[in-house]
N, C-alpha and C positions, 0 to 999 in steps of 0.2 A: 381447469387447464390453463396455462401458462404460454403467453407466446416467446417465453424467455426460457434459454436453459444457462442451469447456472446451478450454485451451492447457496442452500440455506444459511442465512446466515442466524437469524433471527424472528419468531413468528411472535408479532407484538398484541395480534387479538386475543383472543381470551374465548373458551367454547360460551355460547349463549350470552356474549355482550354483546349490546348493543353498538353497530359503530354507524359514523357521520359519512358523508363525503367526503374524499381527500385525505380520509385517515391512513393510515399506514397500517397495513395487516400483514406483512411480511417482508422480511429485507431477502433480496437474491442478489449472490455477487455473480457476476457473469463468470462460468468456467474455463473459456478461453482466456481472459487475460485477467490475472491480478495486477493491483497496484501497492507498493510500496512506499509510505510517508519516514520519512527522514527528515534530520537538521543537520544546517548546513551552520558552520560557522562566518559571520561576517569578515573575516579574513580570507577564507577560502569562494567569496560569490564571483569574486573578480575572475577566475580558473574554470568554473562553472556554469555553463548555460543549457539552456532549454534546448531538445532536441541534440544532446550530448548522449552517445551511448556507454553505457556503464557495464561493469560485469558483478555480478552477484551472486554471492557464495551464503551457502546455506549451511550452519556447522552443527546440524543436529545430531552427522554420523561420521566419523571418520573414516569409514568407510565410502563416503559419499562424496566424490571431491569434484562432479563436476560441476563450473559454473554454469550461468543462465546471464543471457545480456538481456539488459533494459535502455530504455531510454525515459530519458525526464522532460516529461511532461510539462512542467508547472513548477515556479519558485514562486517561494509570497512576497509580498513586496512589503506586508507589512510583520515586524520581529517576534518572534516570542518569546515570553517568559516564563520561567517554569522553576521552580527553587532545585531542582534537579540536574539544572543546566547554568553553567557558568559561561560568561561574554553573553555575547549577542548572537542571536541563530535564528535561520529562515528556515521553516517546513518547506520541503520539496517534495515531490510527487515523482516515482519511478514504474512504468508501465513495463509489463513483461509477460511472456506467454509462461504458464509454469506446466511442467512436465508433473506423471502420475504419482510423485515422490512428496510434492510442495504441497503446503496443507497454511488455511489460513492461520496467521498468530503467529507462526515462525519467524524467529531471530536469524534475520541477516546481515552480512557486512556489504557494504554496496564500494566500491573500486572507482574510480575515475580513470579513464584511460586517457 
């Protein structure tokens, strides 16, 4: 029994391993609120701060159009690189409560308002 309720994300143990202290036997992301990682381009961090609320569109249905506000959490202070990503860009963190629709993994467009 679990004093967390939340969505499986991951069960890392294994039936009839052995495990340690500290080990990790299951990831649960909490069900009321997800969090969204994104990059930000260093041109755009100036425009951008923590505790800015954002709106977020989900485009898995086009029948689905309404959005969900978030706010950000978290910018990194330090850049990332990634061969996938041209300039320079900060991972940022966008908190949100997600309705019975939103499922983890899903591509979203995040808005600055």
């Amino acid at each position: 029994m679990s004093d967390v309720e939340g969505i499986v994300a991951s069960v890392d143990a294994k039936k009839g391993a052995k495990v340690e202290k500290g080990d990790a036997l299951i990831t649960v992301y909490p069900k009321d609120e997800i969090q969204i990682e994104i990059l930000i381009s260093e041109a755009d961090l100036p425009t951008i701060r923590v505790g800015e609320t954002v709106s977020i569109e989900f485009n898995w249905s086009m029948e689905y159009e309404e959005r969900q506000e978030g706010i950000i959490t978290s910018i990194s202070y330090i850049n990332q690189t990634d061969e996938n990503t041209t300039g320079t860009t900060y991972k940022a963190y966008i908190n949100f409560e997600p309705d019975e629709n939103i499922r983890m993994g899903m591509t979203a467009i995040v808005y600055a308002q």
